[in-house]
Backbone as JSON, one array per atom type, in Angstrom:
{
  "sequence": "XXXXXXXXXXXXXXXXXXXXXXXXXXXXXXXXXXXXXXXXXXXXXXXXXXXXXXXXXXXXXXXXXXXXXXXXXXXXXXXXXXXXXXXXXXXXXXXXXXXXXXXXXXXXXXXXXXXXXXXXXXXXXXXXXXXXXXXXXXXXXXXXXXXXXXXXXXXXXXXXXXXXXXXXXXXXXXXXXXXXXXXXXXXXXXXXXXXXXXXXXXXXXXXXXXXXXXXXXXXXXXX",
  "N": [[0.83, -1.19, 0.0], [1.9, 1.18, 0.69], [3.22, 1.75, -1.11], [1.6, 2.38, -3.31], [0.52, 4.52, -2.33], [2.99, 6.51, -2.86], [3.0, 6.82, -5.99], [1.0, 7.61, -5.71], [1.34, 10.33, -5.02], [3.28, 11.44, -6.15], [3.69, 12.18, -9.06], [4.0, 10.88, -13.04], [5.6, 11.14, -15.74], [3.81, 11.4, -18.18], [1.75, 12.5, -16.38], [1.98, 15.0, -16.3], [1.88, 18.9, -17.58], [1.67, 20.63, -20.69], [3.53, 22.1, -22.29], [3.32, 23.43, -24.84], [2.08, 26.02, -27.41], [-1.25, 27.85, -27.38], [-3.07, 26.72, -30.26], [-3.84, 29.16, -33.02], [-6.84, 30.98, -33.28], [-9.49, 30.91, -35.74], [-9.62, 32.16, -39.14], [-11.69, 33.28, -39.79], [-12.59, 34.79, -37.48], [-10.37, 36.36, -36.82], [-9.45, 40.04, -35.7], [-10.73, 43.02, -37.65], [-8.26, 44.26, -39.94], [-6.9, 47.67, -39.36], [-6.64, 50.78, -41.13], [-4.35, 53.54, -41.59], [-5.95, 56.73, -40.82], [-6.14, 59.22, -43.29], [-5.95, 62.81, -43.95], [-8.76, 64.96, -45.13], [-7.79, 66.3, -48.47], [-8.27, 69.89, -48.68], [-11.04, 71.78, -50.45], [-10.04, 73.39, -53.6], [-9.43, 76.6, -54.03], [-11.91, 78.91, -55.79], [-10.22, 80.68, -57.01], [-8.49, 80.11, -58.14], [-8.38, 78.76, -60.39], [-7.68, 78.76, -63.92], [-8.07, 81.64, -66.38], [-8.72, 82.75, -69.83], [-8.37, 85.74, -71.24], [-10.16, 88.19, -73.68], [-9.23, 90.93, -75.3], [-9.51, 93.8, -77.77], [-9.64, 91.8, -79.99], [-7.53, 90.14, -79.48], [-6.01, 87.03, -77.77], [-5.16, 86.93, -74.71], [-3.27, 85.01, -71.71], [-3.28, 81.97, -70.46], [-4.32, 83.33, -66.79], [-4.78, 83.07, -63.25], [-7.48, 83.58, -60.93], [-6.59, 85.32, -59.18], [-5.03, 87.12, -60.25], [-6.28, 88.46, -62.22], [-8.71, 89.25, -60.94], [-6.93, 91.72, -59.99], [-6.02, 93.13, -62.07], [-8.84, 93.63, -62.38], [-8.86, 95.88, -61.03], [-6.68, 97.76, -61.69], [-8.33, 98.26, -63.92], [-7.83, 97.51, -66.35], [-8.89, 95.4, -66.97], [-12.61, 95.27, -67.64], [-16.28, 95.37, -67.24], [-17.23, 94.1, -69.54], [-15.28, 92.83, -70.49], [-14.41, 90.32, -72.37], [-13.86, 86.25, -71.48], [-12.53, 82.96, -70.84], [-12.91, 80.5, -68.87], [-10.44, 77.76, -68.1], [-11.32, 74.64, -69.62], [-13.96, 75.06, -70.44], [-15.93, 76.26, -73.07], [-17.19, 78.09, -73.77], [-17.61, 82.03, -74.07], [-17.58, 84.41, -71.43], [-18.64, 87.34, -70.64], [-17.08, 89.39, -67.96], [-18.18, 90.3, -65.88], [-20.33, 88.66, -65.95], [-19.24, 86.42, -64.8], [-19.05, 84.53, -61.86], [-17.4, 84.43, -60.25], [-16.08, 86.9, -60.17], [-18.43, 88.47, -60.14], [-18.95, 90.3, -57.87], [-17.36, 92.39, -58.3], [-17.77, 94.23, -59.86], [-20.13, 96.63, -59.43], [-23.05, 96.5, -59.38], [-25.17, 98.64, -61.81], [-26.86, 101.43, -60.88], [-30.51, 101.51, -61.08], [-33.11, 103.34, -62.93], [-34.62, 106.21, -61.69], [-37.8, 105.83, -61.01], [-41.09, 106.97, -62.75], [-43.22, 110.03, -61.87], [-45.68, 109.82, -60.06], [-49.09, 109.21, -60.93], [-50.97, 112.46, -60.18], [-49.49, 113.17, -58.4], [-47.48, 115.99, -57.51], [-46.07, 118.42, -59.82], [-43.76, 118.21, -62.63], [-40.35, 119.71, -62.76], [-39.45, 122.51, -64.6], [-37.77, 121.99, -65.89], [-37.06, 119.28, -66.18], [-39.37, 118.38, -67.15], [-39.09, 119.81, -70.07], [-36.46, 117.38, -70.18], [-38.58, 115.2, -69.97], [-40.51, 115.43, -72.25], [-39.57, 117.18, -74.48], [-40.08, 119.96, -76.8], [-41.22, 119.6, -79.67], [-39.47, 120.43, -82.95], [-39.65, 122.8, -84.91], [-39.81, 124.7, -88.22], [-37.67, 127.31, -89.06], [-37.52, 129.13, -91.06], [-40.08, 129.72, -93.74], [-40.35, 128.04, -96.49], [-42.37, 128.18, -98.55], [-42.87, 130.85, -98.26], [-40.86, 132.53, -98.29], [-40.26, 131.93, -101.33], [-42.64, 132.95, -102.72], [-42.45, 135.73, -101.91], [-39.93, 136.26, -103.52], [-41.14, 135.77, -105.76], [-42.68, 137.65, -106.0], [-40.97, 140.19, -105.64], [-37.84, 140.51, -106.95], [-35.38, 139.49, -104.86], [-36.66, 140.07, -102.45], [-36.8, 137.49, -101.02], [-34.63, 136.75, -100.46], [-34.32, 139.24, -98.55], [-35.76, 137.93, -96.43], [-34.78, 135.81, -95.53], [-32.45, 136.66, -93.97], [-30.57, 137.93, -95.66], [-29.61, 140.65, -96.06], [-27.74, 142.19, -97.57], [-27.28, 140.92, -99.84], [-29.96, 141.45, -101.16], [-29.97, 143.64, -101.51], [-28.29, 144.53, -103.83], [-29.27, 142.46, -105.53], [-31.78, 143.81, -106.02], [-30.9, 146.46, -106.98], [-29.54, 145.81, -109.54], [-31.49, 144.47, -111.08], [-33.17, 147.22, -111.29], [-31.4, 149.15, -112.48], [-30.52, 147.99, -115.2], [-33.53, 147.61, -116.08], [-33.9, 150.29, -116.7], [-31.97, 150.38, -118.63], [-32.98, 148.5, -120.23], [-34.83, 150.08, -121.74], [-33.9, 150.79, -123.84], [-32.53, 149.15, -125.03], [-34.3, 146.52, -125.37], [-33.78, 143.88, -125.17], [-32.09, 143.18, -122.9], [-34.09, 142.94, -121.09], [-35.19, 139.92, -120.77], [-32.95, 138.91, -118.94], [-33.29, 140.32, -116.69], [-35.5, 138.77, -115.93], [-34.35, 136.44, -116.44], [-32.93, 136.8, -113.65], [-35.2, 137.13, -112.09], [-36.16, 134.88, -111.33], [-34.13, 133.51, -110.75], [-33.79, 134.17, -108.22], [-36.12, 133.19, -107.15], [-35.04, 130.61, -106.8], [-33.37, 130.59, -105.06], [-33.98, 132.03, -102.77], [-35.43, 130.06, -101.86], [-33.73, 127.43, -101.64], [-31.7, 128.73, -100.14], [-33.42, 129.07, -97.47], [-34.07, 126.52, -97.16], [-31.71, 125.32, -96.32], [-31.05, 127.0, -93.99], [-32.86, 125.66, -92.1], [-32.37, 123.43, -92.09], [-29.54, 123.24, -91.09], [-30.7, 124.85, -88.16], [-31.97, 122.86, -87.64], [-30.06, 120.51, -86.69], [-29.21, 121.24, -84.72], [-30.58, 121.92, -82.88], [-31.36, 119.19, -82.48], [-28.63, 118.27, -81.14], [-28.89, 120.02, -79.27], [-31.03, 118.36, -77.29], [-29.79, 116.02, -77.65], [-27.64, 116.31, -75.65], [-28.76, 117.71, -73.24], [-30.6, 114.84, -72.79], [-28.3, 113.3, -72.6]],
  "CA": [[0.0, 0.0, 0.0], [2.87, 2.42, 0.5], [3.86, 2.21, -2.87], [0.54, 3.27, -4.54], [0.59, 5.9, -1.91], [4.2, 7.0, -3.47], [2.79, 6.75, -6.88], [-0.34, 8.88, -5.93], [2.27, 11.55, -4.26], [4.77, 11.51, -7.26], [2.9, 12.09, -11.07], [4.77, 10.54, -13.75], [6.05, 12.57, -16.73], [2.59, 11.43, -18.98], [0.68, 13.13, -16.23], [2.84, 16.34, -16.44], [1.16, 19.57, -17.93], [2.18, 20.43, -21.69], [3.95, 23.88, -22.48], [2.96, 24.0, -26.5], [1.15, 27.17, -27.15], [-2.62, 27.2, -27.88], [-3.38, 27.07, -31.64], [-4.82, 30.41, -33.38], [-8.37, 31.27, -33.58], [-10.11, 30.6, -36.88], [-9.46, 33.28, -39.83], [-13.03, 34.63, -39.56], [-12.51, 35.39, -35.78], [-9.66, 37.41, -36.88], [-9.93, 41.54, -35.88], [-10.14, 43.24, -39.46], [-6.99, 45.57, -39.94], [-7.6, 49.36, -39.3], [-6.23, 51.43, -42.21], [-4.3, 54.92, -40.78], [-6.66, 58.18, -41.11], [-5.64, 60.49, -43.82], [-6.69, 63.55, -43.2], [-9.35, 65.11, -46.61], [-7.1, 67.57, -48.98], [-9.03, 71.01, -49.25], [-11.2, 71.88, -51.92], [-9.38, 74.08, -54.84], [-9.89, 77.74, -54.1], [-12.52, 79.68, -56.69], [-9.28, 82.05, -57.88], [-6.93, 79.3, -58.31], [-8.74, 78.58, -62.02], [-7.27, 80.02, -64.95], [-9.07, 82.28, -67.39], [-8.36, 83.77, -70.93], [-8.77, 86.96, -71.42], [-9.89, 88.96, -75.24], [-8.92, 92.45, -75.42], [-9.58, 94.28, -78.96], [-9.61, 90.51, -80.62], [-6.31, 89.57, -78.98], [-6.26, 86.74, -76.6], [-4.1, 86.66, -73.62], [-3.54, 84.06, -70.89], [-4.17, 82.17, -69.64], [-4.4, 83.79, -65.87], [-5.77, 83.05, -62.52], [-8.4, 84.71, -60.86], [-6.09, 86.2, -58.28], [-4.03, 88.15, -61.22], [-7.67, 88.58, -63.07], [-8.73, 90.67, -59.76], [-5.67, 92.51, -60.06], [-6.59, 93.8, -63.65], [-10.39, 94.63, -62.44], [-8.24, 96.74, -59.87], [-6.3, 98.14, -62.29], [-9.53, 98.99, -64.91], [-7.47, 96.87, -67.33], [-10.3, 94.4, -67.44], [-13.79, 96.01, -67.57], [-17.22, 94.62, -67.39], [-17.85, 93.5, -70.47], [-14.15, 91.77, -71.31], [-14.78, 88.24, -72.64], [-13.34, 85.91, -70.16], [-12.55, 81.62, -70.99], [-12.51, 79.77, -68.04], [-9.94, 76.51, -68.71], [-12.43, 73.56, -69.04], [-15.03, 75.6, -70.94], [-15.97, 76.93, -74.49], [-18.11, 79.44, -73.92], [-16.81, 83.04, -73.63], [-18.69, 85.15, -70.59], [-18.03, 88.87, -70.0], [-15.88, 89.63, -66.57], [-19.17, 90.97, -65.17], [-21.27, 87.42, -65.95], [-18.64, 85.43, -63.96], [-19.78, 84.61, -60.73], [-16.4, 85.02, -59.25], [-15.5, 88.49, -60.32], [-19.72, 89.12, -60.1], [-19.04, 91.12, -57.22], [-15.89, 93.59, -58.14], [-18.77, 94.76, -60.73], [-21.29, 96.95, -58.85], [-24.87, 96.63, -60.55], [-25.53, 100.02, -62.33], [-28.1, 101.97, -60.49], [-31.59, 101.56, -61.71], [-33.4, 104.58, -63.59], [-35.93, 106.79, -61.15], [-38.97, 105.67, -61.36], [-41.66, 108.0, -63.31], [-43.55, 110.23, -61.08], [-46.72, 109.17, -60.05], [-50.07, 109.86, -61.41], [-51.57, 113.24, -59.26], [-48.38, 113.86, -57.39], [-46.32, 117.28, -57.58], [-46.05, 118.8, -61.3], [-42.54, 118.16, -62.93], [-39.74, 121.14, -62.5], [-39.26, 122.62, -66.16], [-36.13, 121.49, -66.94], [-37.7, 117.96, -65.71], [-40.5, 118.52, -67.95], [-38.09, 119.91, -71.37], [-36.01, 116.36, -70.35], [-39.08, 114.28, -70.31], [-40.99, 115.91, -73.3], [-38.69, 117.88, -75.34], [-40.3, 120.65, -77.91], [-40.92, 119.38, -80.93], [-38.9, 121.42, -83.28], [-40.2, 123.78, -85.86], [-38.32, 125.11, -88.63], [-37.59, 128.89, -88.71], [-38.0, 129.7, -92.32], [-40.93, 129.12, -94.37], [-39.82, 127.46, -97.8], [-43.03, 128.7, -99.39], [-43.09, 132.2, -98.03], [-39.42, 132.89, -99.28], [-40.2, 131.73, -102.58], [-43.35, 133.84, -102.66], [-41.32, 136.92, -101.06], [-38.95, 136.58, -104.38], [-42.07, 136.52, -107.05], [-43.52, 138.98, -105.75], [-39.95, 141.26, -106.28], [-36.86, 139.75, -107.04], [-34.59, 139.76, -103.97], [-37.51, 140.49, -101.41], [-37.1, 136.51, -100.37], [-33.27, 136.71, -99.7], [-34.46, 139.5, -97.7], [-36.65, 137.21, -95.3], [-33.67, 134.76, -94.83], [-31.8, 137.65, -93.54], [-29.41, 138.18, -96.9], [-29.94, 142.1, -96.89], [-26.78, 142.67, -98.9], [-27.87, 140.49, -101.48], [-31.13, 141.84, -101.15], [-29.89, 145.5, -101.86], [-27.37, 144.25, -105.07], [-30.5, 142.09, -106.69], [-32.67, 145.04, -106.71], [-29.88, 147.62, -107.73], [-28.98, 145.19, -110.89], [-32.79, 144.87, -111.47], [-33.79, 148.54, -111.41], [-30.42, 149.26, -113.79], [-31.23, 146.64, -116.2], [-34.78, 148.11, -116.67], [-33.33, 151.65, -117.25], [-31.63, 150.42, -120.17], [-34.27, 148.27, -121.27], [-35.87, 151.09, -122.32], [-33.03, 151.34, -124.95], [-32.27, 147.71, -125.23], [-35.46, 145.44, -124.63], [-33.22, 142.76, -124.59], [-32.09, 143.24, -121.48], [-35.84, 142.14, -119.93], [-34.8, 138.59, -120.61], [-31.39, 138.97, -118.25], [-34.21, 140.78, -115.61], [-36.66, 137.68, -116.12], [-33.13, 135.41, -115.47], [-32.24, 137.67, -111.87], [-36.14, 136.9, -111.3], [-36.19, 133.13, -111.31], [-32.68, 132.74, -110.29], [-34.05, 134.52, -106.94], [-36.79, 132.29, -106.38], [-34.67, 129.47, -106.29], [-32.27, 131.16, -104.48], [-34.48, 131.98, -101.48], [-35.89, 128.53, -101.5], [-32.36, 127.14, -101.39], [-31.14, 129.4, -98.24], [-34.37, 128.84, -96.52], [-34.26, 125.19, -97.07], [-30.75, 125.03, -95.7], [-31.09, 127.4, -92.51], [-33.71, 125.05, -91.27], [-31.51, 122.23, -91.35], [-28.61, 123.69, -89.43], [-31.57, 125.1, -86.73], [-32.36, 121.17, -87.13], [-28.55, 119.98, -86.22], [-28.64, 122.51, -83.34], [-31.8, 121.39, -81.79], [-31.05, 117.88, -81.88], [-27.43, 118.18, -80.42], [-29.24, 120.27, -77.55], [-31.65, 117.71, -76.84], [-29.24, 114.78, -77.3], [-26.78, 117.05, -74.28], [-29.75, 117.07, -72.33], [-30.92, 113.86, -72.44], [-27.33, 112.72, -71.46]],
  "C": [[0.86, 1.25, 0.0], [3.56, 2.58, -0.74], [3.15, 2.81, -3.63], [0.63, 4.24, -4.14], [1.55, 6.95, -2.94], [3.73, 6.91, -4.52], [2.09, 7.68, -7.01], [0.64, 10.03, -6.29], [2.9, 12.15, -5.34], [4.07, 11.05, -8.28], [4.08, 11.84, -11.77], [4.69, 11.65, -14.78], [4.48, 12.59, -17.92], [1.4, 12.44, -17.94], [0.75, 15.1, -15.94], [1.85, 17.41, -16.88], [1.43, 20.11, -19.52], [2.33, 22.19, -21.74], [3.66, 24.17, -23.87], [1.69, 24.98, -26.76], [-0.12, 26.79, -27.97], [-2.37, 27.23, -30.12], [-4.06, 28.26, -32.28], [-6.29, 30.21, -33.72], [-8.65, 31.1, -35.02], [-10.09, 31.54, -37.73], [-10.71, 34.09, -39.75], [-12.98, 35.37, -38.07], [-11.84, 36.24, -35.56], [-10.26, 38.79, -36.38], [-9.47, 41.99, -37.36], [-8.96, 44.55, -38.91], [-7.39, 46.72, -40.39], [-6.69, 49.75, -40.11], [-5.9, 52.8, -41.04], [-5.56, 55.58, -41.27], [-5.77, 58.82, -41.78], [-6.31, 61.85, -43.65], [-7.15, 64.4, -45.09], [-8.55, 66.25, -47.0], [-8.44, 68.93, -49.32], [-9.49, 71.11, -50.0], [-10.19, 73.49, -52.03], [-10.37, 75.47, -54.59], [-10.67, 78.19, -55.27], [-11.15, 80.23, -58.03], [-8.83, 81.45, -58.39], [-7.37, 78.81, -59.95], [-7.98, 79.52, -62.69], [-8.05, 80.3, -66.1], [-7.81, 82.87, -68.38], [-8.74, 84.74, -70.82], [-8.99, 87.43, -72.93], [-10.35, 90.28, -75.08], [-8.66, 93.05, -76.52], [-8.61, 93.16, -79.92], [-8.26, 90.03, -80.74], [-6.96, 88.57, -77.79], [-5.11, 86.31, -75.51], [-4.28, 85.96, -72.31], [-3.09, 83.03, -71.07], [-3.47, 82.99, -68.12], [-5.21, 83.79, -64.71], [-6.21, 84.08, -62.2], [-7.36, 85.69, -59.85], [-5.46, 86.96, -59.64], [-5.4, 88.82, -62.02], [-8.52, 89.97, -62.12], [-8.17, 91.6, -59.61], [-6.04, 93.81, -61.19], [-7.63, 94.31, -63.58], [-9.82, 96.07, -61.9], [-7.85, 97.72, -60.84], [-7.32, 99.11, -63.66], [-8.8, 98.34, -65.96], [-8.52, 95.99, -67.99], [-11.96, 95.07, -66.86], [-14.96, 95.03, -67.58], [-17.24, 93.25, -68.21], [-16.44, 92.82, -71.51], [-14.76, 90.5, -71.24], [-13.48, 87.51, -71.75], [-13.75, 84.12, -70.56], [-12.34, 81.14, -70.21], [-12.08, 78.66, -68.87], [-11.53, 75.43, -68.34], [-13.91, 74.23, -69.83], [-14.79, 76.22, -72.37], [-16.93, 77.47, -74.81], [-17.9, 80.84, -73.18], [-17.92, 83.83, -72.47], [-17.89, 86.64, -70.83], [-17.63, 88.68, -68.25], [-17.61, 89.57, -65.85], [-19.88, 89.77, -64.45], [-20.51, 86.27, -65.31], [-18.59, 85.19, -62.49], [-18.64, 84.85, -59.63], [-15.63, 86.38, -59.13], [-16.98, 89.16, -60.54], [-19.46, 90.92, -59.3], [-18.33, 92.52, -57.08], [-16.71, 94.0, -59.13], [-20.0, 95.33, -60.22], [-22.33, 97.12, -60.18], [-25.07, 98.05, -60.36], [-27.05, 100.93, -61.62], [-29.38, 102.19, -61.02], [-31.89, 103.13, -62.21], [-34.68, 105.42, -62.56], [-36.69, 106.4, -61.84], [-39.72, 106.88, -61.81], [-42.45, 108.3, -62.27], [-45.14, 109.92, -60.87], [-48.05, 109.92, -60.35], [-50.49, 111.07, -59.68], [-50.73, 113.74, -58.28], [-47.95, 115.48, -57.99], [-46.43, 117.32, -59.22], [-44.4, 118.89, -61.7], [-41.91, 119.91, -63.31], [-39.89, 121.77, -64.26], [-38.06, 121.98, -66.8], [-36.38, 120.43, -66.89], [-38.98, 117.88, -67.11], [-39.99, 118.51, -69.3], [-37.88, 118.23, -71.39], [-37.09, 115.17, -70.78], [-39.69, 114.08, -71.54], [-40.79, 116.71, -73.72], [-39.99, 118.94, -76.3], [-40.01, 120.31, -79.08], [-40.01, 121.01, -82.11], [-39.46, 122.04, -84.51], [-39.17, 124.56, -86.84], [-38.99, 127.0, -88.9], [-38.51, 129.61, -90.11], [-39.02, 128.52, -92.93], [-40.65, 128.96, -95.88], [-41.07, 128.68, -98.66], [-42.98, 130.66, -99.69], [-41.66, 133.22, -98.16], [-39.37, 132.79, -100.68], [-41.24, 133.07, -103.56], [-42.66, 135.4, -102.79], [-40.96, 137.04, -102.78], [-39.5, 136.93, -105.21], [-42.37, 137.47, -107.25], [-42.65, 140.64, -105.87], [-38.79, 140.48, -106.1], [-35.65, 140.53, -106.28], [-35.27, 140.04, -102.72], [-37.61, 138.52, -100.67], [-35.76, 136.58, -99.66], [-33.43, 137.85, -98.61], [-34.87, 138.66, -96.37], [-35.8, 136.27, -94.8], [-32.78, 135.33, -94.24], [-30.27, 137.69, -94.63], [-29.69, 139.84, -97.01], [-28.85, 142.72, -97.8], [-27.23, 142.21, -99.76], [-28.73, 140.79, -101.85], [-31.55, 142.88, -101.97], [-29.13, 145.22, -103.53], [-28.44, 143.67, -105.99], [-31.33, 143.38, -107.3], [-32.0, 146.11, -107.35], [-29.71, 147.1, -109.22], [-30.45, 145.57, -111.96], [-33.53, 146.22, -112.11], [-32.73, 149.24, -112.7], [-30.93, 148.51, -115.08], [-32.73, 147.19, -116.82], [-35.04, 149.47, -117.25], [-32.97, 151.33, -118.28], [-32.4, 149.59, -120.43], [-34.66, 148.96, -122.33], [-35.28, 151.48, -123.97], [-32.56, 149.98, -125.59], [-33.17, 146.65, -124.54], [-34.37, 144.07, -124.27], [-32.75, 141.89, -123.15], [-32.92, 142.55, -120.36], [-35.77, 140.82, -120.27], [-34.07, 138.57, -119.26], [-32.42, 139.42, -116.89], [-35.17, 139.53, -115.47], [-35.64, 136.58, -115.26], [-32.97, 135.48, -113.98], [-33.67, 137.14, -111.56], [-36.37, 135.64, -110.69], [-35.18, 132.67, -110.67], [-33.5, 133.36, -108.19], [-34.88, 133.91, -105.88], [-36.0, 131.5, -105.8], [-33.94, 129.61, -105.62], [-32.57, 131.12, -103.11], [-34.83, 130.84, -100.74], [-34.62, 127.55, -101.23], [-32.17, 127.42, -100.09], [-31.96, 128.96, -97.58], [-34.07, 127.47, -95.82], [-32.67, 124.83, -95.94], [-30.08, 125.89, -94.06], [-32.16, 126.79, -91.37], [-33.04, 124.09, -91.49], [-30.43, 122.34, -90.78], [-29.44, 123.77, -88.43], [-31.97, 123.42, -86.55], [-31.11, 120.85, -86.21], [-28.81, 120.49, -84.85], [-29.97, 122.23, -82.47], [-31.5, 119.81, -81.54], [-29.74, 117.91, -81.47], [-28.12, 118.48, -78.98], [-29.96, 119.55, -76.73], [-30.97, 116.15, -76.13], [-28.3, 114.95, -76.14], [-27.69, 116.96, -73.36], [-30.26, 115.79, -71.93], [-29.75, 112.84, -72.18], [-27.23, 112.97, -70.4]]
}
């Protein structure tokens, strides 16, 4: 009996404990592998595009918007320059580009018209809105008339009184010797006719200068 005892007491090397490490877990049991964090690149500033520019049917560029701003600055580039963003093929004006919209103040609307029953417009307000039609000075007919009726009495009415005074002097000579040379009353018949057309001429052409000169003053005004 003291031997099984000693047997209990004292484990043989089969009942030992085993040092070989466990076996790994099953590939699905795996943890999945975490990827670092990159961190997201910025979006691409507005300016950082480059534009063409056409300036009296030259085109220059390209140029971003920061140098493009520069040029509004400058008054180099105006509203209504045509303007190619890269990436596009359709030309805008500076103005119609939504990133140089704002270096383009919107043109101040036009006063509104004044309202029915209010206040009566100033005169010069009144001229600007409804101008004087224009009228012409000399009367075509009543110059021509004028001349039939004595030859040189129309160049009077256009204000020609020298010529006025020399027609009738030639006239009244001319009919003195008549008297000795009828012939003459042809050459008096010529001075008569030539006078009509004469008056009618000047007339016709001092009412279109007073034209010129009314529409300049109107078109100064209504700038």
């Amino acid at each position: 009996m003291s031997d099984r005892k000693d047997d209990d007491a004292h484990p043989t090397a089969d009942s030992e404990p085993s040092n070989e490490a466990a076996p790994p877990p099953p590939k699905d049991e795996l943890p999945a592998a975490t990827e670092p964090e990159v961190a997201a690149a910025p979006p691409p500033h507005p300016l950082d595009a480059k534009w063409q520019i056409a300036i009296d049917k030259k085109i220059y560029g390209p140029y971003s918007g920061h140098q493009i701003k520069g040029f509004i600055e400058e008054g180099r580039v105006l509203r209504n320059t045509g303007l190619l963003k890269e990436g596009e093929t359709q030309w805008k004006a500076a103005a119609d580009e939504p990133v140089f919209r704002s270096d383009f103040p919107d043109e101040a609307p036009a006063p509104p018209p004044p309202a029915g029953g209010g206040e009566s417009a100033s005169p010069e307000q009144k001229n600007h809105l409804d101008p004087e039609p224009w009228q012409q000075p000399k009367s075509l007919g009543l110059a021509v008339l004028l001349s039939f009726l004595l030859p040189g009495l129309g160049q009077l009415y256009n204000g020609e009184a020298g010529k006025f005074g020399l027609i009738l002097l030639v006239v009244i000579v001319l009919a003195v010797i008549a008297t000795v040379m009828p012939l003459l009353l042809l050459v008096n018949f010529g001075i008569w006719v030539w006078s009509m057309v004469n008056a009618y001429n000047v007339a016709q052409s001092i009412n279109h200068r007073d034209f010129l000169r009314h529409k300049k003053r109107h078109q100064r005004a209504g700038g």
